[in-house]
C-alpha positions in Angstrom: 0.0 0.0 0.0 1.2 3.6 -0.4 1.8 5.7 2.6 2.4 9.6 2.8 3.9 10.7 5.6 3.2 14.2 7.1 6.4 15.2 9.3 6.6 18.5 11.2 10.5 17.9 11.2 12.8 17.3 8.1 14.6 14.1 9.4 18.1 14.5 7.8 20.7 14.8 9.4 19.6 13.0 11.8 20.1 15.1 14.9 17.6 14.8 17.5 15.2 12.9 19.0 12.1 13.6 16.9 14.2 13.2 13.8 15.4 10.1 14.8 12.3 8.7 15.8 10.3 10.1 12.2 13.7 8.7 10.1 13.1 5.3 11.3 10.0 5.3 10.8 10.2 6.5 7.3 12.9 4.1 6.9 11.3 0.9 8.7 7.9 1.6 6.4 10.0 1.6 3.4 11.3 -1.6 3.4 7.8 -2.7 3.2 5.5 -0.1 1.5 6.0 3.0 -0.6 6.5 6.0 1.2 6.1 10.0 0.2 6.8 12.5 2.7 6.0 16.3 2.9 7.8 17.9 5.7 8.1 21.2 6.9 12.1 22.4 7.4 13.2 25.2 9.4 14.8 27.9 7.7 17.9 28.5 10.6 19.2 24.7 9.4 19.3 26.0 5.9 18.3 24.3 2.4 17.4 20.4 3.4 19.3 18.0 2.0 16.9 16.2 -0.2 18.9 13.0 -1.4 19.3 10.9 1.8 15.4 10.7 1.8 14.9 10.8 -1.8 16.9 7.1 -1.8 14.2 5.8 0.7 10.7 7.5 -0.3 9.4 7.7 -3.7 8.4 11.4 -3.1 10.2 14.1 -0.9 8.6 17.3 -0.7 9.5 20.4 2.1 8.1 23.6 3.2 9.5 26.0 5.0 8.1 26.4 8.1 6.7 29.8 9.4 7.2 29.8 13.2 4.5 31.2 15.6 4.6 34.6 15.8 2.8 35.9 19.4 2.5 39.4 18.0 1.1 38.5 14.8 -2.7 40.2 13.9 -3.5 36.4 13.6 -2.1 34.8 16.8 -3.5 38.4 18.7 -7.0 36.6 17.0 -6.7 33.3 18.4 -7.1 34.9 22.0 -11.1 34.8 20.7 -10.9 31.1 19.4 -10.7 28.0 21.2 -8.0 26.7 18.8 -4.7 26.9 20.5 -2.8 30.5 19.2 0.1 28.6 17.7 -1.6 26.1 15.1 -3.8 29.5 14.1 -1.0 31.3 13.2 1.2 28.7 11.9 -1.0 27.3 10.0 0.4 26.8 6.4 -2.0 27.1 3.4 1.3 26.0 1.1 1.5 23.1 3.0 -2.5 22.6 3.0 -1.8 22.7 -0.9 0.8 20.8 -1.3 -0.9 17.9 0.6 -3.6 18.6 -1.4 -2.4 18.4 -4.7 0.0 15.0 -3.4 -3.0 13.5 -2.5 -4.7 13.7 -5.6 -1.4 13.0 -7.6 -0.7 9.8 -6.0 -4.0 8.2 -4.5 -2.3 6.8 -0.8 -4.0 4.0 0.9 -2.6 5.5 4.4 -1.5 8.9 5.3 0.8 9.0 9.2 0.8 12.9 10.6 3.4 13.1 13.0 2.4 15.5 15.8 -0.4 17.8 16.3 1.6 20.0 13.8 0.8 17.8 10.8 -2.8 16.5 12.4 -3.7 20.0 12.3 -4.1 19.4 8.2 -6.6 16.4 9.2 -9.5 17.8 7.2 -7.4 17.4 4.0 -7.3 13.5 3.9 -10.7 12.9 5.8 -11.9 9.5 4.1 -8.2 8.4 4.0 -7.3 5.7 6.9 -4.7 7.9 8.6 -2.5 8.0 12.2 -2.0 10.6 14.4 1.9 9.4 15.3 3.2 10.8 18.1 0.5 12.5 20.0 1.1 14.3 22.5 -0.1 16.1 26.1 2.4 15.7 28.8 4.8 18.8 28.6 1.3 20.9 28.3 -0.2 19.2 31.4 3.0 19.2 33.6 3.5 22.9 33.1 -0.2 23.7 33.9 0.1 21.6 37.0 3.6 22.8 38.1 2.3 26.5 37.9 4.1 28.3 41.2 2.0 31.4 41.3 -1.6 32.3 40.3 -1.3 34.0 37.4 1.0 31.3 35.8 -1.8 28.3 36.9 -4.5 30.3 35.4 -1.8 31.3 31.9 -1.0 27.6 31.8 -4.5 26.5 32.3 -6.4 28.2 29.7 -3.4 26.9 27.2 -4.1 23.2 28.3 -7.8 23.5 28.0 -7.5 24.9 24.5 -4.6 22.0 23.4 -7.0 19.2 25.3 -10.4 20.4 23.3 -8.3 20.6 20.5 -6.7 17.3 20.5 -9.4 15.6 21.1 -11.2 16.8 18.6 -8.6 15.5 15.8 -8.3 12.6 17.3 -11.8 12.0 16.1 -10.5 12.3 12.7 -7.7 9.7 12.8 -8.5 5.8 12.2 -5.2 5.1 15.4 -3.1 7.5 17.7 0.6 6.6 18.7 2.2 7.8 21.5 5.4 7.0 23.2 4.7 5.9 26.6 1.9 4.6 28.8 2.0 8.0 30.6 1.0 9.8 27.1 -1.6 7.2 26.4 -3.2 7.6 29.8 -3.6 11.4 29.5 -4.6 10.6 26.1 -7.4 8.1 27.1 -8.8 11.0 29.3 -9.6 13.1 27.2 -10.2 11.1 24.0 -14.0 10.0 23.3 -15.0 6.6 23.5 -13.7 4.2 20.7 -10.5 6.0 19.8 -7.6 3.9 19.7 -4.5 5.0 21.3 -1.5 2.6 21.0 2.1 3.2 22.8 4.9 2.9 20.1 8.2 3.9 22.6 11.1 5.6 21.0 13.7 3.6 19.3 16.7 3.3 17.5 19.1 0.6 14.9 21.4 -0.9 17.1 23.3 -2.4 14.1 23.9 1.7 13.7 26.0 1.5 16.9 28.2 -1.6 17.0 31.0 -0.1 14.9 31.8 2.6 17.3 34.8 1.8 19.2 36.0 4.2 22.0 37.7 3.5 25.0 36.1 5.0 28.2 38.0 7.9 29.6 38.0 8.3 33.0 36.3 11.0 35.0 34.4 12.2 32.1 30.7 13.6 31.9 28.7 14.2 29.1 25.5 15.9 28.3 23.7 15.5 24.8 20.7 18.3 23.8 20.6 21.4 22.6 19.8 24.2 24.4 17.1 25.8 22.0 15.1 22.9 23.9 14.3 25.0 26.9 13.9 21.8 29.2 17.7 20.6 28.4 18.9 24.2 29.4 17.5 24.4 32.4 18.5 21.0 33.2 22.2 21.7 32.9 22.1 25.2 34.8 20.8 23.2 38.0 23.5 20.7 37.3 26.0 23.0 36.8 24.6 25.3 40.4 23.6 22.5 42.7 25.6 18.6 41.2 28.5 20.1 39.8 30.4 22.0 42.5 30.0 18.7 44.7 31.2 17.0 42.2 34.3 18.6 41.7 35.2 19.5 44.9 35.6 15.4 45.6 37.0 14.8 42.1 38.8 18.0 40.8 40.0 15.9 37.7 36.7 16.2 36.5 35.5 17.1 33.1 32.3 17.2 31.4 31.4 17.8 27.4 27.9 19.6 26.5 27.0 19.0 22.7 24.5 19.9 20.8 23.7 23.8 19.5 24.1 25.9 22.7 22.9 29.9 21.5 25.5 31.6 23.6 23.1 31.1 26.4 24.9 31.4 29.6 25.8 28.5 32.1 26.7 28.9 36.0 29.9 27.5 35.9 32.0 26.9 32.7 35.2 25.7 34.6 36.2 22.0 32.5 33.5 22.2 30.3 33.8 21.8 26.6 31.3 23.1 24.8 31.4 21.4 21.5 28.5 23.0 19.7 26.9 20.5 16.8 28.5 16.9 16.4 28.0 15.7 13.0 28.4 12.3 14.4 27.6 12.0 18.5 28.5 8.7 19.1 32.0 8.5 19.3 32.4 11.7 22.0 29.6 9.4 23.7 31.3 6.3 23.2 34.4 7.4 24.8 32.7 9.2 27.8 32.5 7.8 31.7 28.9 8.1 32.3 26.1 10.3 30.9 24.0 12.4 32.7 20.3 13.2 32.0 19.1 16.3 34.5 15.9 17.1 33.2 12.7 18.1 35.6 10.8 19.1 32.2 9.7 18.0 29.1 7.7 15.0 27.7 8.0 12.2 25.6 10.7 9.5 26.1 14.7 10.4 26.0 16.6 9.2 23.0 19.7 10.4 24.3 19.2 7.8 27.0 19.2 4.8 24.5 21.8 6.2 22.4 23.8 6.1 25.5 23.0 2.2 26.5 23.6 1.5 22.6 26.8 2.5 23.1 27.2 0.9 26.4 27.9 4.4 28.7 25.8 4.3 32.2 23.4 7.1 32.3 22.3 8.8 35.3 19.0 10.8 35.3 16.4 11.9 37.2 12.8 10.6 37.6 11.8 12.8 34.8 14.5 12.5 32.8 14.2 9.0 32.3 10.4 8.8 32.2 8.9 6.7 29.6 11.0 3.9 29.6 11.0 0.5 31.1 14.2 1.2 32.9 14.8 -0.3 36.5 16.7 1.7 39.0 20.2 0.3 40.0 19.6 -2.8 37.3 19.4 -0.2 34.1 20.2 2.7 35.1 20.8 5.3 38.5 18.2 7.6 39.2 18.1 11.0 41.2 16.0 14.2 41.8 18.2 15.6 44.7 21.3 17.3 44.0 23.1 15.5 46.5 21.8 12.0 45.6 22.1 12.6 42.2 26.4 13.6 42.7 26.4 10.6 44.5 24.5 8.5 42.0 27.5 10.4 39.1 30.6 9.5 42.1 29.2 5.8 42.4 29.8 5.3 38.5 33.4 7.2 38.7 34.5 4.9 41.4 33.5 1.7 40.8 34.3 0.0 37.1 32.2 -3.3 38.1 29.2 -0.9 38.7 30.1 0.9 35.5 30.4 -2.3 33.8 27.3 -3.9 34.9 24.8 -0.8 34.0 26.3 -0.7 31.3 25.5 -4.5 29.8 21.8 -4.6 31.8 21.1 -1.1 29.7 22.4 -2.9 26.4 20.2 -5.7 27.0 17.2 -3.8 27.6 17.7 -2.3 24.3 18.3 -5.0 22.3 15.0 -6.5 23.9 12.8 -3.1 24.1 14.0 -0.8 21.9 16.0 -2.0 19.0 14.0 -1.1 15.5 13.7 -5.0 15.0 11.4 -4.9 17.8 9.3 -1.8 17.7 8.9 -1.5 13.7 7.2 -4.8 13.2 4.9 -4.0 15.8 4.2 -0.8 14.1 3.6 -1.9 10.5 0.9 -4.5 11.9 -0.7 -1.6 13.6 -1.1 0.3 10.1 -1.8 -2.7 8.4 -4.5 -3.6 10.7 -5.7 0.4 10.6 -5.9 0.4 6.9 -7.4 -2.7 7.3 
């Protein structure tokens, strides 16, 4: 059957975790069905390199994506609707052509929007058997119910009322939704009207795309993937780097940690042996070779990629409960786990100090990969959900 898939992220280069996860899907389908894709691109990466996913979908097509604009006369509008601001004024009528027109063009049996971005355009393929991939409502709720003051509870509340009434109503629209972890789906089922099906496809990644990187662990080494235009990584490193870090060194001053990942100039507490290495083209040697990673995030939804890149690669991760949310990870077996800035130094210092500790996260986290979360797992599972929702 012939899929078109609706991405709000250009997936190439592959560079973070909602590219990674769209690119092997795209890739996964296409070893079974045809696949077109129409993706939106943002204009800071530059012109999209059309090739890599040219060689894996019969048709490529991108926009470039017009990011929401608060002051716009059309966002400054959507304070009377009860569509959410952002999808008003983002809303691309090229894209709603293009989709349009591809439709038409090349009659799909299925058509996969990935994210409310791409569900937005819903109305386009009614009749069509189609999934909303990836939904989403966790980083809405959480911020709505970790509100400190008043004004911010009410702010945050009136902007998940508007994304709940929204979502649910495309969800009506959508033959299966997909989301990542159980937590998703049981916010989803709350909201969703009777009969909608919801099904968790977890994050994943191609193990075979990891076994040829060979690094030697260096000791007393830290590092930290994410970029820092992702609010919830930023502020994860500046309570590392004010509350874990100091501790850390002052027991360990040979200590060293390496940030990747596009960091806007945006200032950090303490840069004393830090490296700052901007944009890897390639991440998984620098991860390869480090001691242990570290995962402080107290935002954000979904489930962490950089946390199974890092067991692919066999590096110990310690994170906190949020950070590691999502995936079937035990505590001590997989993986250490902290919210406290002492405990979670001392959750960093255990890993430093002890190579058998080191040595046995390490292989437990491998193994749950290769079970959970390897692509030869997950993408099986996922083509017999389409199938079955094409029927």
């Amino acid at each position: 059957m012939k899929v078109l898939f609706l991405s709000r992220w250009y997936p190439y280069p592959v560079n973070n975790g909602s590219k990674i996860r769209v690119f092997n899907l795209i890739k996964g389908l296409s070893g079974r069905h045809p696949v077109g894709l129409i993706s939106f691109y943002e204009e800071s990466d530059g012109e999209p390199a059309l090739l890599p996913m040219q060689q894996i979908c019969q048709e490529v097509q991108v926009i470039r994506r017009k990011n929401f604009d608060p002051g716009s006369l059309r966002a400054l509008m959507g304070f009377f609707s009860l569509k959410p601001r952002a999808y008003i004024d983002a809303y691309s009528s090229e894209m709603g052509e293009v989709i349009r027109k591809s439709i038409l063009a090349h009659r799909y049996d299925c058509i996969i929007a990935s994210q409310v971005d791409m569900a937005a355009y819903a109305d386009l393929f009614a009749g069509i058997p189609s999934i909303f991939e990836e939904a989403e409502l966790a980083v809405l709720y959480d911020r709505f119910a970790g509100a400190e003051t008043a004004a911010a509870k009410l702010r945050h509340w009136l902007t998940w009322s508007k994304h709940r009434r929204f979502i649910k109503s495309l969800l009506e629209q959508f033959a299966l939704a997909t989301v990542v972890s159980e937590r998703e789906r049981g916010l989803l089922a709350q909201i969703a009207s009777q009969g909608v099906a919801i099904e968790v496809i977890p994050n994943f990644i191609d193990l075979n795309a990891y076994a040829g990187i060979k690094a030697e662990p260096k000791a007393d080494t830290l590092i930290f993937m994410g970029s820092f235009n992702y609010q919830p990584n930023y502020q994860g490193m500046v309570w590392f780097q004010e509350k874990v870090y100091p501790r850390l060194k002052a027991s360990n001053p040979s200590l060293s940690l390496t940030i990747t990942g596009a960091h806007g100039n945006r200032p950090l507490p303490n840069t004393q042996d830090v490296n700052l290495t901007g944009y890897l083209d390639d991440i998984r040697p620098s991860l390869a070779s480090s001691w242990c990673s570290i995962v402080p995030l107290h935002s954000g939804g979904g489930t962490r990629l950089k946390i199974l890149e890092a067991m692919a690669l066999r590096t110990p991760v310690v994170a906190t409960t949020k950070g590691a949310e999502g995936l079937e990870v035990v505590a001590g077996e997989h993986i250490l786990l902290a919210d406290d800035p002492q405990q979670f130094a001392e959750a960093v210092e255990s890993i430093l100090k002890s190579s058998n500790l080191r040595q046995k996260l390490a292989e437990n986290a491998y193994n749950l990969v290769r079970e959970k979360y390897d692509w030869s797992v997950v993408m099986p599972r996922f083509i017999t959900l389409l199938e079955g929702a094409v029927g």
